[in-house]
N, C-alpha and C positions, 0 to 999 in steps of 0.2 A: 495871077497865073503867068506862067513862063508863056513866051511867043517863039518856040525853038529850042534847040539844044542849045546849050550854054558854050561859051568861048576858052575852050584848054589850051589854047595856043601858047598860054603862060607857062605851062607845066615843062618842069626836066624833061632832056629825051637821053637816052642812052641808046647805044647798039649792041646788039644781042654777038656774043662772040661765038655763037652755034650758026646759028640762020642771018647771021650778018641783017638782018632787019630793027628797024627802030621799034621802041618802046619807049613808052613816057610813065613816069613817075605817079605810083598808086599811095593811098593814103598807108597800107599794108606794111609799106617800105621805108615810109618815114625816119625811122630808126636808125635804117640802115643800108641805104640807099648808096652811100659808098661803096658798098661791099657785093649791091646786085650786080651780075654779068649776064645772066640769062633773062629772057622774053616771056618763058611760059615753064612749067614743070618738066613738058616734053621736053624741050632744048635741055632743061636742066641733067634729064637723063640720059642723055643723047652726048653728051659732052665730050668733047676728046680726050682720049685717057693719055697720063702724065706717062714720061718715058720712064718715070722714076716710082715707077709703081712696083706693087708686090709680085707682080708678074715676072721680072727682072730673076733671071736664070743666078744661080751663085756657082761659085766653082772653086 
C-alpha cells in the first residue's frame, strides 16, 4: 500500500498562454505535448482570437 500521494515533481510543467498558470504534463498529452499551450478546455475556448482571423473587414 501507498503511505501518501506519490512524488510528480518529476513531471513537465508548461504555462498556460490564457491564465498565465502552470500545468504539468498528463499522460493524454504524451503524443503531443509540444503542441499543448492551454491548461484546461476552458482556456482553450477562451483563447485570444488571431488578428488574422476571418473577422478581418475586406475592401
Amino acid at each position: 500500500m501507498h503511505a501518501g500521494k506519490a512524488n510528480k515533481s518529476y513531471l513537465a510543467v508548461k504555462t498556460c498562454v490564457v491564465c498565465q498558470r502552470p500545468f504539468t504534463w498528463r499522460k493524454k498529452w504524451e503524443k503531443v505535448w509540444d503542441e499543448v499551450k492551454y491548461c484546461s478546455e476552458q482556456c482553450k475556448r477562451n483563447k485570444p482570437q488571431n488578428s488574422t482571423g476571418s473577422q478581418t473587414p475586406t475592401t
